[in-house]
MARSE-466917 format. One record per residue (C-alpha): residue in one letter; x, y, z. Coordinates in steps of 0.25 Angstrom, whole numbers, m for minus. Example, Ala and Ser with C-alpha at 12.3 -4.5 7.8 and 13.67 -1.06 7.14 Angstrom:
BEGIN
 residuo     x     y     z
       A    49   m18    31
       S    55    m4    29
This chain:
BEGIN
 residuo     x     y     z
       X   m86  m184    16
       X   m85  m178     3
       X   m80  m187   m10
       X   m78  m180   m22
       X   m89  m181   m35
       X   m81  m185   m48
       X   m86  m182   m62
       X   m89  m169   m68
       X  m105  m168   m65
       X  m113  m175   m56
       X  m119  m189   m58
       X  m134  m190   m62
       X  m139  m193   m49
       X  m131  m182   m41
       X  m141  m173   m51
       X  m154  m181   m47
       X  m150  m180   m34
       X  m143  m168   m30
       X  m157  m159   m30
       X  m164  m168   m19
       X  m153  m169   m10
       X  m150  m155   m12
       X  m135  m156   m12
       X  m128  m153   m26
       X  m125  m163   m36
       X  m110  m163   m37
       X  m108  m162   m22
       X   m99  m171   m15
       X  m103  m185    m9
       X  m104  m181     6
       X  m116  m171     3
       X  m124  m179    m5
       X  m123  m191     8
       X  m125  m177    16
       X  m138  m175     8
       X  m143  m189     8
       X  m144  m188    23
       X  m145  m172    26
       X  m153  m163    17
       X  m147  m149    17
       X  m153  m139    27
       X  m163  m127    24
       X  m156  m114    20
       X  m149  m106    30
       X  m147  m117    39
       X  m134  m125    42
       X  m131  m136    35
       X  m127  m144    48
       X  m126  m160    41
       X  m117  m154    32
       X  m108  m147    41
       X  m107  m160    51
       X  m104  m168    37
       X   m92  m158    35
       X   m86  m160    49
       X   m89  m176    48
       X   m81  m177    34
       X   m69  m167    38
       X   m69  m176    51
       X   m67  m186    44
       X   m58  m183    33
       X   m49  m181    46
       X   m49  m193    52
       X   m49  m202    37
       X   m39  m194    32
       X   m49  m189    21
       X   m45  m178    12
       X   m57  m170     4
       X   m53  m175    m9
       X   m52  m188    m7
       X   m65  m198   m12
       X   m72  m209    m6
       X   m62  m221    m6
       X   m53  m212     3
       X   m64  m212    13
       X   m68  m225    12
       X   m51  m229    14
       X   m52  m219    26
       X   m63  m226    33
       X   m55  m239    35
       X   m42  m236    34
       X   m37  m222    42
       X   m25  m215    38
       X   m16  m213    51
       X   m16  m201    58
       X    m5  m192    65
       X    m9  m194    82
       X   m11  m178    87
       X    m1  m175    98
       X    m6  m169   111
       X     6  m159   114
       X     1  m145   110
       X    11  m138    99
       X    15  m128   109
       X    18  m117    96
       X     3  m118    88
       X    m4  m119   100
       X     1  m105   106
       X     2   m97    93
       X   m12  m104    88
       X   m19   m98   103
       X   m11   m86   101
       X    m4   m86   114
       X    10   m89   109
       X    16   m85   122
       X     7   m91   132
       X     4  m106   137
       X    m5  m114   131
       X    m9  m118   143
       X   m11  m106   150
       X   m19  m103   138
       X   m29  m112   141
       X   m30  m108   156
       X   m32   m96   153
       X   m44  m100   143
       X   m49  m108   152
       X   m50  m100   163
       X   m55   m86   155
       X   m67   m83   164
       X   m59   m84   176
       X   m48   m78   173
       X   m56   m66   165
       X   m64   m64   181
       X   m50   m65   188
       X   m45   m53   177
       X   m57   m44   179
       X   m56   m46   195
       X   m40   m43   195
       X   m43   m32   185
       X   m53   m25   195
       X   m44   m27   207
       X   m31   m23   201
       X   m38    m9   197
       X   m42    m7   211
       X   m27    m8   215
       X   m16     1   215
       X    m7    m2   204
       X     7    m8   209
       X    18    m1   203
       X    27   m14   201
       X    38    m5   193
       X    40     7   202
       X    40    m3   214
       X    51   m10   207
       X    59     3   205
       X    55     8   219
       X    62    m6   225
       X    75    m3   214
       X    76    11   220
       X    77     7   234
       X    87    m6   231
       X    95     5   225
       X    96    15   238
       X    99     3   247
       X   110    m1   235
       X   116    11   242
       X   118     8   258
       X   130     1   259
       X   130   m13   264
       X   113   m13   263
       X   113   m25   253
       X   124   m33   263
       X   115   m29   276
       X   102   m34   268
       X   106   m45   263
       X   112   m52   277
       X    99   m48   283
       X    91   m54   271
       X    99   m69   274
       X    96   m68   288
       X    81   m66   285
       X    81   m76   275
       X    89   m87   285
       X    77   m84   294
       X    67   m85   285
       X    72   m98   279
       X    73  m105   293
       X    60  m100   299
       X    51  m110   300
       X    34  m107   298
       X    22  m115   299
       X    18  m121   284
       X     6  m109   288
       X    15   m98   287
       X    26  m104   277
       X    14  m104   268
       X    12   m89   271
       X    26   m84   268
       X    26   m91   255
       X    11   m83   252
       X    18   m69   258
       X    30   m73   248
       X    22   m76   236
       X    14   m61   237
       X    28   m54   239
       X    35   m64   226
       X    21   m59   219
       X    23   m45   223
       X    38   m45   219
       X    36   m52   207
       X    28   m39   201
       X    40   m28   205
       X    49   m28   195
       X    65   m24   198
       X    77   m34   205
       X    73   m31   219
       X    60   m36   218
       X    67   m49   212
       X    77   m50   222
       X    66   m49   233
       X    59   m63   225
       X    72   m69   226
       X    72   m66   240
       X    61   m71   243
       X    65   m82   235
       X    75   m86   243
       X    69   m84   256
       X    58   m96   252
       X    69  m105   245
       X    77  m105   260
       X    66  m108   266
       X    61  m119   259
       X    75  m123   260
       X    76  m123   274
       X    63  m130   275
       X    67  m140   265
       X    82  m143   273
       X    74  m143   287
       X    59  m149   287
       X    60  m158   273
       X    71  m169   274
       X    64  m179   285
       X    63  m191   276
       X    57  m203   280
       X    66  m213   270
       X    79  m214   264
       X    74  m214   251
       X    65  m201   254
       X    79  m194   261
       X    87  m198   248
       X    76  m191   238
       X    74  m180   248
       X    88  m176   248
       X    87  m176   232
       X    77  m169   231
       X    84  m158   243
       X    96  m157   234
       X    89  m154   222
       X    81  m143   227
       X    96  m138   234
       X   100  m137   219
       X    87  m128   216
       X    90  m119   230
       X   104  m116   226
       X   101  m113   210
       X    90  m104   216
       X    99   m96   223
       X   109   m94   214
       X    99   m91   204
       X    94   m80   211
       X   108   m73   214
       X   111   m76   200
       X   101   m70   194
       X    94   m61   202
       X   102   m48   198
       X   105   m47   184
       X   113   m38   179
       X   108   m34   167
       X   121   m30   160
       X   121   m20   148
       X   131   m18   138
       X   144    m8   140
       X   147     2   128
       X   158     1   121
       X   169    11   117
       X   167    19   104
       X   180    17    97
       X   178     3    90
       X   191     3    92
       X   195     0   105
       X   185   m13   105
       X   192   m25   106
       X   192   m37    94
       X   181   m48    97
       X   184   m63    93
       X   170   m69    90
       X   170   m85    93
       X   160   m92    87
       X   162  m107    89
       X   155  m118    82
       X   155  m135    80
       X   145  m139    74
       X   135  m130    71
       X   130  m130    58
       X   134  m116    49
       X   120  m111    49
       X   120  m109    63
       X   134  m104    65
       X   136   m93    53
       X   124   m83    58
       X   134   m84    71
       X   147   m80    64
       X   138   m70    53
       X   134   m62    66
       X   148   m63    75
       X   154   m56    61
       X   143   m43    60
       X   144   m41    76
       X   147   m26    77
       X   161   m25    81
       X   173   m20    74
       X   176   m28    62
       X   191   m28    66
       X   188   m32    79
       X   177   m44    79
       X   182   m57    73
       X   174   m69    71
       X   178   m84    71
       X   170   m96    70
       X   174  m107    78
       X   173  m120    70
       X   175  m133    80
       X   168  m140    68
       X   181  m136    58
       X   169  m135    47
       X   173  m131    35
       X   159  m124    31
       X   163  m115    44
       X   177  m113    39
       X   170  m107    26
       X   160  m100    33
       X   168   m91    42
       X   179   m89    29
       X   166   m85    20
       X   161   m75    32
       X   174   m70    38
       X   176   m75    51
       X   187   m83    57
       X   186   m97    57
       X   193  m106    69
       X   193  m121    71
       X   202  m130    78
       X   207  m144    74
       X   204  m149    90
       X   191  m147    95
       X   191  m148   111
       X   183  m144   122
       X   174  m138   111
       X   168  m126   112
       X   176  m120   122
       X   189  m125   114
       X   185  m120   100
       X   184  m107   108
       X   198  m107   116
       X   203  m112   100
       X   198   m97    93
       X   203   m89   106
       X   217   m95   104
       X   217   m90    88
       X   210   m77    91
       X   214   m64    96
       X   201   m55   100
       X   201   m49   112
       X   186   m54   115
       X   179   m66   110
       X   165   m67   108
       X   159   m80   107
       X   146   m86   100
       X   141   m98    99
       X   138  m102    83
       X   122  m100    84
       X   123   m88    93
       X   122   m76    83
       X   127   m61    89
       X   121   m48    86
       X   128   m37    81
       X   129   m31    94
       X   136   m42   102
       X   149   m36   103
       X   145   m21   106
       X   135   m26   116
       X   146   m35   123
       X   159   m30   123
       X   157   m17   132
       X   157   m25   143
       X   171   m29   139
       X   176   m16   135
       X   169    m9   150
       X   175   m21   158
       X   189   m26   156
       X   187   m37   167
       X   174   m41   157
       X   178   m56   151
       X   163   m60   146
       X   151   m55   140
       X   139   m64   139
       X   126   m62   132
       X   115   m72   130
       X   113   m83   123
       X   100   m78   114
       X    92   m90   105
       X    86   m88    94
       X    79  m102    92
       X    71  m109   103
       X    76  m120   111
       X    69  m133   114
       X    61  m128   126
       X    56  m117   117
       X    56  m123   104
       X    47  m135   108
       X    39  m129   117
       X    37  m116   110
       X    42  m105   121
       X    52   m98   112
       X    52   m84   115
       X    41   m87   125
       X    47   m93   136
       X    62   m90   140
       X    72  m101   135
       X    81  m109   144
       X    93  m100   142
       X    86   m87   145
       X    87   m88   161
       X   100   m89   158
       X   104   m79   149
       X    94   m68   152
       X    96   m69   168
       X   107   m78   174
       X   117   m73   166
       X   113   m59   168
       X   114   m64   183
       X   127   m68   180
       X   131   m56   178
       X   127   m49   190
       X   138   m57   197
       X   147   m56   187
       X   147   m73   184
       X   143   m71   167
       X   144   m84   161
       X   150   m86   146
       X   140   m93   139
       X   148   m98   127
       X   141   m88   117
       X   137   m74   116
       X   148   m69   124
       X   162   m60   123
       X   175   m66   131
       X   186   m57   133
       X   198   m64   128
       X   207   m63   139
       X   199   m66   151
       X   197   m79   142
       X   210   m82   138
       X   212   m81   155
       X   204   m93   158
       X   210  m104   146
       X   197   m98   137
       X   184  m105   136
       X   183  m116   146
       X   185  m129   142
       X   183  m137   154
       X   169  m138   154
       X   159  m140   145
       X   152  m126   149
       X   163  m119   144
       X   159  m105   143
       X   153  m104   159
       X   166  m109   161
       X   174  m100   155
       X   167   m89   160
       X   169   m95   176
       X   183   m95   171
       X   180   m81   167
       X   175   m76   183
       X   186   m83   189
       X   195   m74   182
       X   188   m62   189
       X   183   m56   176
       X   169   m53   174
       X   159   m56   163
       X   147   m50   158
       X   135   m53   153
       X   126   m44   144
       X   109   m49   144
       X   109   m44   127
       X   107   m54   118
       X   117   m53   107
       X   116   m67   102
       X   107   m78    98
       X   108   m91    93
       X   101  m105    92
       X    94  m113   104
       X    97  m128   104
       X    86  m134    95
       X    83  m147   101
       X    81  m152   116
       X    92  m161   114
       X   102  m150   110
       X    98  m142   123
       X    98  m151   133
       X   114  m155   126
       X   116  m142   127
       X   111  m141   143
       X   119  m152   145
       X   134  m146   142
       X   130  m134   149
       X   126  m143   161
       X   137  m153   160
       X   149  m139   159
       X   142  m133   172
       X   143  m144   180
       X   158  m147   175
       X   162  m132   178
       X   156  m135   192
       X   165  m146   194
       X   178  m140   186
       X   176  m125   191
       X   166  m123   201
       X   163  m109   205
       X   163  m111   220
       X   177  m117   220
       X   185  m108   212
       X   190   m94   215
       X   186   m83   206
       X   172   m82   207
       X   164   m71   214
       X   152   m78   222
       X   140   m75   213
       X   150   m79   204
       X   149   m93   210
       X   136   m92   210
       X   133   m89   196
       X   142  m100   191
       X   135  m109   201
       X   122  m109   199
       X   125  m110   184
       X   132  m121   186
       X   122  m128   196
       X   110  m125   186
       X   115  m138   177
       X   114  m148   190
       X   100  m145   190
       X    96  m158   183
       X    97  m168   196
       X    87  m158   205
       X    79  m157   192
       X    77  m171   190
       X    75  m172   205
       X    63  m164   206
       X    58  m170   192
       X    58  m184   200
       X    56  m182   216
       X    42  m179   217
       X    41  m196   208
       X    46  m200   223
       X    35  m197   231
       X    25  m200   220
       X    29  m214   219
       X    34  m217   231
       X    30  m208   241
       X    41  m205   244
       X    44  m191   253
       X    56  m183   247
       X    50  m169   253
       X    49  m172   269
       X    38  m161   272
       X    24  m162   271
       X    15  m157   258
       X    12  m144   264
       X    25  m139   268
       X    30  m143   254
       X    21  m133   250
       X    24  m123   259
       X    38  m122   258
       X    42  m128   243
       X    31  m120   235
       X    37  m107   240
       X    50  m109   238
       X    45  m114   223
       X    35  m104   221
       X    42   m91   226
       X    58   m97   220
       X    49   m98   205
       X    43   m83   208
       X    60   m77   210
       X    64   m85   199
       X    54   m81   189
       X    57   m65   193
       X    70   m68   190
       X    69   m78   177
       X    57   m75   173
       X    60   m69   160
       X    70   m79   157
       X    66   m90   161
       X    51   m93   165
       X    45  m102   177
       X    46  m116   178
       X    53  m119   163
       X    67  m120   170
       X    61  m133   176
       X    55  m137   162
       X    71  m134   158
       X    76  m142   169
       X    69  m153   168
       X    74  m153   153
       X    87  m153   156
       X    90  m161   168
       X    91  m176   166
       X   101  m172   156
       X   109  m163   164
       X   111  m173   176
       X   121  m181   169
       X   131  m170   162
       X   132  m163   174
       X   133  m174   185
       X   143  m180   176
       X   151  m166   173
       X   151  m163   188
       X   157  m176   191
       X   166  m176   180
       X   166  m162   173
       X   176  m168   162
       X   163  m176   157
       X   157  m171   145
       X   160  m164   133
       X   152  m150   125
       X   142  m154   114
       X   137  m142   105
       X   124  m139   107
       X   118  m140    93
       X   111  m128    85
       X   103  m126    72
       X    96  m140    73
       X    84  m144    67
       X    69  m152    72
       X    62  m158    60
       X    51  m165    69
       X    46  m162    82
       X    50  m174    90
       X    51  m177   104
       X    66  m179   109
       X    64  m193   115
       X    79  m193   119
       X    79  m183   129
       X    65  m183   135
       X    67  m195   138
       X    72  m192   155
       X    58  m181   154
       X    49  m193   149
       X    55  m201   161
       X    53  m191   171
       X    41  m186   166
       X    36  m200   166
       X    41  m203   181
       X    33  m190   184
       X    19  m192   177
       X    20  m208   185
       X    22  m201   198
       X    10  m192   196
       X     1  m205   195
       X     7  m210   206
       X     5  m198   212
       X   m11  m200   211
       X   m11  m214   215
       X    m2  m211   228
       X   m12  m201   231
       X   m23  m210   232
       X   m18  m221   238
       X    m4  m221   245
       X    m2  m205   249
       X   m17  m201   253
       X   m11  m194   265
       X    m1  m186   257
       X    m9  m181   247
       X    m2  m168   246
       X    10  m172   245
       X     8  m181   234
       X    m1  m170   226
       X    13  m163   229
       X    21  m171   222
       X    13  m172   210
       X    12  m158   208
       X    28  m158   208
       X    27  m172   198
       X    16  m164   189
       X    27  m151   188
       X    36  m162   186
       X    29  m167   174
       X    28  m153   168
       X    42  m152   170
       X    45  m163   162
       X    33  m163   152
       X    41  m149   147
       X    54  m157   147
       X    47  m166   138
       X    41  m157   128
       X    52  m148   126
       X    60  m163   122
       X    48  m161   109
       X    54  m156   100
       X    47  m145    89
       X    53  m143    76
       X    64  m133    71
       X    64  m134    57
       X    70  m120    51
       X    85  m120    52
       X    85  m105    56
       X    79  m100    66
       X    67   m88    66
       X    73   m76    74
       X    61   m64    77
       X    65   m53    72
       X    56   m40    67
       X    65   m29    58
       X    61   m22    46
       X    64   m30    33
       X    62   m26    19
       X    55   m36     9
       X    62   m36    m5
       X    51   m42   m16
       X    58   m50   m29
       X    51   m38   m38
       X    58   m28   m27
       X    48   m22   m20
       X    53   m21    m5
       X    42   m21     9
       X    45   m18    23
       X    42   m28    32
       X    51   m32    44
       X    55   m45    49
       X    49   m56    60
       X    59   m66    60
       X    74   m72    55
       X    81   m82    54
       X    94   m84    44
       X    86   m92    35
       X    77   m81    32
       X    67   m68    37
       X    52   m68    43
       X    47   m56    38
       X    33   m49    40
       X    27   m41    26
       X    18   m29    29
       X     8   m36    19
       X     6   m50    12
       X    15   m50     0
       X    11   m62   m12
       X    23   m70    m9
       X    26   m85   m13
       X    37   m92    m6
       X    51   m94   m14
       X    48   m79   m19
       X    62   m70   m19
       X    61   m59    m8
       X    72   m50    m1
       X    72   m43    12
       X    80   m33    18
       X    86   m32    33
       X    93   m19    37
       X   106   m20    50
       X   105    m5    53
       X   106     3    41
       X   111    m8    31
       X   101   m16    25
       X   102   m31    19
       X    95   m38    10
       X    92   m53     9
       X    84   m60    m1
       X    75   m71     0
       X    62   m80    m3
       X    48   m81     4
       X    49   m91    13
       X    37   m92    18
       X    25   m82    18
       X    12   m80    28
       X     5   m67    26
       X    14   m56    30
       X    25   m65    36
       X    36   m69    25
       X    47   m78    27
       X    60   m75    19
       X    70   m85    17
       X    84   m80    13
       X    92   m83    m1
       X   104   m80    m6
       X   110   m82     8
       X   126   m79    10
       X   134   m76    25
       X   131   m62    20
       X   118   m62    20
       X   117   m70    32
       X   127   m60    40
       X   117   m48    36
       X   105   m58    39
       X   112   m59    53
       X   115   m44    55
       X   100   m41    54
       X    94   m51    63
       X   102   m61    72
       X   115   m49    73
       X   105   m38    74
       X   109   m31    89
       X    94   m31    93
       X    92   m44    89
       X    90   m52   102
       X    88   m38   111
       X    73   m41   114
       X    74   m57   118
       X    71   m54   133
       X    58   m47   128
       X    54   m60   122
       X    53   m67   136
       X    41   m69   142
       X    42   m64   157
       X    39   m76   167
       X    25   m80   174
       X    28   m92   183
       X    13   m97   181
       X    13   m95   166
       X    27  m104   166
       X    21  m115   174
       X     9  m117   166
       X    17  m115   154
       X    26  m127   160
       X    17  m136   163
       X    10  m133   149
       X    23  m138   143
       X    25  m150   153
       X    10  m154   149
       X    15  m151   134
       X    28  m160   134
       X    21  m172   141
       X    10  m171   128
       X    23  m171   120
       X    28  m183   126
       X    16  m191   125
       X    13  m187   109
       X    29  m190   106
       X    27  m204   115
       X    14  m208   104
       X    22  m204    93
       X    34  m212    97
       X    23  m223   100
       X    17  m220    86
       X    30  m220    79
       X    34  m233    85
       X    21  m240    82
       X    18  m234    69
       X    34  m233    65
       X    30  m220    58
       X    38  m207    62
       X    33  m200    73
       X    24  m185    69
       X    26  m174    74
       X    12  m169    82
């Protein structure tokens, strides 16, 4: 405990006394108590009394509250009365943890595993390493190429494929119905695993479609076992919940199998060329519709639409103002682009659309949402499709995001771990295609005019308008197109609340176009067609069968009561191979877009709020109205979102009671069933992990910058106040400013005057400046004298740059099934730490009534 010696010499007595105590005379009051008790050690040997005195004071400077300047009646104050202290959370900060271990892209908890089991797993290497050298070396690419080869020369047999596949059903009709001893039954799933292993390894589609078959041979047999040996049920109320629980695993059957004839051959679609006299290509009306989005969002949208690459005669931009803002009307007079608004504002997004179509004139129209900014490249990449195809009436590319969404933000998987939309627009779509059954997404896309004109423009009967229009589209025998190149990019919802809003619309349209114009009951379609449209459309009634198996296994544990009529073991024998070799096909298929296991943490988010919106919609599909998904928000404070985990907290607790109960009914009421009940835990305990997710991912992390960072490496030249330029290159953008890296530290303070220039091919643009920040070789610029000019070049050298987005897949990380469980079931032990700390604070801030900290 040091206080602090006053005066300017020592006293008389420190003089006497400082040569026999051996400690000098103007030190500090806790080395003279040090030396009253501890003579100081010999020379050359550690002063150990000392050193423990260090430790003892800095300790308790900790826990008084003590700074190092402060003197004796601070300490004496601290003894009695404590100052109070901010309570340590126990949820791990998912982003300093990984970057401070230096394994950014793995698990934590893996990480640990791996730790922990370092001298096995080092004896387990060296023992594979010595058997693998002894084999042969399996040449997984020239098999693949080998199996390509031959599915080309039988492509070539007339009537092969037809004769293949009707002996293919017959096998499989007998293989379903076939019944075997649990023995064997436990057998074929081993014989199936080693070939799903085996196949997993050759790459190429045939080796896929062979994991889809097999797929689908242990799906039907599970189901014909489930529909034939499980539905004795001793009780009415054990009939009424098995029956639920057959229903929803019905749902999950027909999904899976319009899944995989969706998805399981995509097409892969490049760009067509187009002619070389400019021309003879067509004008281009470019829709960018807005309500009330602030102008900081929309203008980098309308900056980029104006310097796409297209004739300038021929390309015409207008901004669609539902809003009738007058900043907007401003902007679009002050950048040159049309400016259309309409004094009644029905059926929203779709009517503000169908308004500009009735006022302009171009032959395509290309429309964007107002965050979604184009590259320069958009139009060329997309309209030889038109040009090749007259009976072409869409072209779709992706939706691409630059920000993370509430699953990424707040558990920190951004570019880690495949967003939500990613399945979606890197493989269904692209399986869409196949079967000609493209869906107009709203954004990113090109419309011919008159195919759109034929169907009474954008749909306005549903909610869903743009999936509507493009059935519209199909009916009408034309075909669409859609092109896997992202050529746009915009924002992510920001908050949970916003996502979940957004899910909702999308859930609510579906069901309505179900109702108002189901593909199975009108003409037009083709039959993939159908299928396609269906399964999109029976993806957003999966919220019952979700919330089903979050409950079912609570029946059993608190009431005993049987929902599965079959014994423990062949539970096991038939439902773990449907699960396990189902998971196996699917990750083949999705793996680099969506991984393992996280479209039950999706689910499970999602589904108590999309039961009502669709259940309603189908009744009634006139119920409901479109609410805009809101963009450019900001969090302040981390915070958990109370109001919307609230049916998670529920469910979760209902879980965690029936795991208890679980371990009291197998010590005393169900000592015969042990297995059965250790069964049912284990689906309660995935239940939990489920639902710990869906919890975290309602914690929300902060977003404090108003624009978002945007990777990016291109050469950059520094421009110094005295002149002097550097060569550096960039690492990241935003609109707000530049991250750039310096080939040396430079003696910069912040607020000093810099410029940098950014070259579009062979013209070069400069912007200037100030430090914004600065860390070594890492500079921060944030720009000044800022103008629509200088944010139009801005955008030509970064968001409209044509190579912009051409690398995202490259970003993904490829499945490992393993690797995604535990990373799951990290993340459900994570949100249910979350929950806890927010449930203290809340209990702190009530009791305390001070505002909640952040942990």
């Amino acid at each position: 405990m040091n206080s602090p010696v006053t005066g300017s010499s020592p006293s008389w007595w420190r003089r006497l006394l400082a040569p026999r105590l051996d400690v000098d005379a103007d030190a500090d009051g806790g080395t003279w108590l040090l030396r009253l008790v501890f003579r100081p050690p010999p020379p050359g040997r550690r002063d150990w009394p000392a050193l423990w005195a260090r430790r003892l004071a800095g300790h308790l400077r900790f826990e008084l509250a003590v700074g190092r300047d402060e003197g004796f009646a601070t300490w004496c104050r601290r003894l009695f009365f404590r100052p109070r202290r901010r309570r340590v959370h126990l949820a791990a900060n998912l982003r300093s943890v990984r970057y401070q271990r230096g394994v950014h892209r793995r698990s934590m908890l893996l990480g640990r595993i791996s730790r922990w089991l370092a001298p096995v797993h080092g004896v387990v290497s060296k023992a594979g390493h010595a058997v693998s050298s002894r084999l042969p070396v399996v040449p997984w690419a020239g098999i693949g190429a080998k199996v390509d080869h031959w599915s080309s020369g039988m492509d070539r047999v007339p009537y092969l494929k037809q004769v293949i596949l009707l002996l293919a059903f017959v096998v499989a009709v007998a293989f379903w119905t076939t019944p075997l001893p649990i023995g064997a039954q436990f057998r074929l799933f081993l014989l199936v695993c080693v070939v799903m292993i085996v196949t997993r390894r050759i790459p190429g589609r045939w080796p896929t479609m062979l994991m889809v078959s097999l797929s689908i041979l242990m799906t039907g047999r599970y189901m014909w076992w489930r529909l034939t040996q499980t539905l004795n049920f001793p009780t009415p109320i054990e009939a009424v919940l098995g029956y639920i629980l057959l229903a929803a695993e019905v749902y999950t059957w027909i999904v899976l199998f319009f899944g995989y004839i969706q998805t399981a051959w995509p097409l892969n679609r490049q760009p067509k060329p187009l002619p070389e006299d400019t021309e003879s290509w067509p004008t281009v009306d470019v829709y960018i519709p807005t309500y009330n989005e602030p102008l900081s969002v929309v203008s980098p949208a309308v900056l980029a639409a104006k310097s796409m690459d297209w004739p300038r005669d021929k390309l015409r931009v207008y901004l669609l103002d539902d809003g009738s803002r007058e900043e907007f009307n401003r902007f679009a007079n002050d950048v040159g682009v049309g400016y259309v608004t309409r004094e009644e504002h029905r059926f929203a997004k779709a009517g503000n659309i169908n308004h500009a179509l009735s006022m302009t004139s171009g032959e395509f129209v290309a429309i964007f949402d107002c965050d979604h900014i184009p590259t320069r490249s958009f139009l060329q990449t997309t309209m030889g499709e038109f040009i090749a195809d007259p009976k072409c009436a869409m072209v779709q590319t992706p939706h691409h995001f630059f920000s993370p969404d509430p699953f990424e933000r707040n558990y920190d998987t951004f570019l880690r771990i495949p967003n939500e939309g990613s399945l979606f627009y890197g493989l269904i779509q692209d399986g869409n295609d196949f079967w000609n059954a493209t869906f107009f997404c709203g954004s990113c896309a090109v419309i011919r005019r008159a195919p759109l004109m034929e169907v009474g423009g954008i749909a306005v009967e549903t909610v869903t308008e743009d999936a509507h229009t493009s059935l519209k589209i199909h009916r009408r025998g034309y075909r669409t197109a859609y092109l896997r190149i992202v050529q746009a990019a915009g924002l992510a919802t920001e908050s949970l609340s916003g996502h979940i809003g957004q899910r909702i619309r999308w859930a609510r349209g579906m069901a309505q176009i179900f109702r108002v114009d189901n593909p199975w009951l009108r003409k037009g379609l083709t039959f993939f067609q159908r299928i396609c449209y269906s399964n999109a459309m029976l993806h957003f009634f999966y919220g019952i069968p979700r919330l089903v198996f979050l409950s079912m296994p609570c029946a059993f544990l608190f009431f005993g009561l049987h929902v599965f009529g079959a014994d423990a073991i062949s539970v096991m024998a038939y439902v773990f191979p449907y699960l396990f070799v189902s998971g196996m096909a699917n990750s083949r298929i999705q793996g680099q877009y969506r991984h393992s296991f996280w479209a039950e943490v999706y689910e499970s988010v999602l589904a108590w709020y999309t039961v009502l919106p669709t259940t309603i919609a189908f009744i009634n599909p006139k119920k409901g109205k479109f609410n805009v998904t809101a963009k450019g928000g900001l969090i302040e404070q981390e915070y958990l979102d109370w109001s919307t985990s609230k049916p998670y907290v529920w469910l979760l607790a209902i879980n965690l009671a029936a795991l208890v109960a679980g371990i009291v009914r197998i010590f005393t009421t169900q000592r015969d069933e042990p297995v059965t009940v250790l069964m049912n835990m284990f689906w309660a305990l995935f239940n939990v992990a489920m639902l710990g997710a869906a919890v975290g991912v309602a914690k929300e992390a902060r977003q404090v910058r108003v624009s978002h960072h945007v990777p990016l490496r291109v050469p950059a030249t520094l421009v110094l106040a005295n002149g002097k330029t550097i060569a550096c290159h960039t690492e990241n953008y935003s609109t707000g400013g530049l991250g750039l890296v310096l080939p040396e530290e430079l003696k910069l303070e912040r607020g000093d005057a810099l410029g940098v220039a950014l070259s579009r091919g062979d013209v070069d643009y400069y912007f200037s400046g100030a430090v914004a920040r600065l860390s070594g070789v890492h500079l921060g610029l944030k720009f000044e004298d800022w103008s629509y000019e200088k944010e139009t070049q801005l955008i030509q050298c970064t968001f409209g740059r044509a190579d912009a987005w051409v690398r995202w897949e490259e970003e993904l990380v490829p499945d490992k099934p393993l690797h995604s469980f535990v990373e799951v079931i990290e993340m459900g032990y994570q949100g249910v730490l979350r929950l806890f700390d927010a449930g203290l604070d809340a209990v702190e801030a009530a009791v305390v009534r001070k505002p909640r900290q952040s942990g």
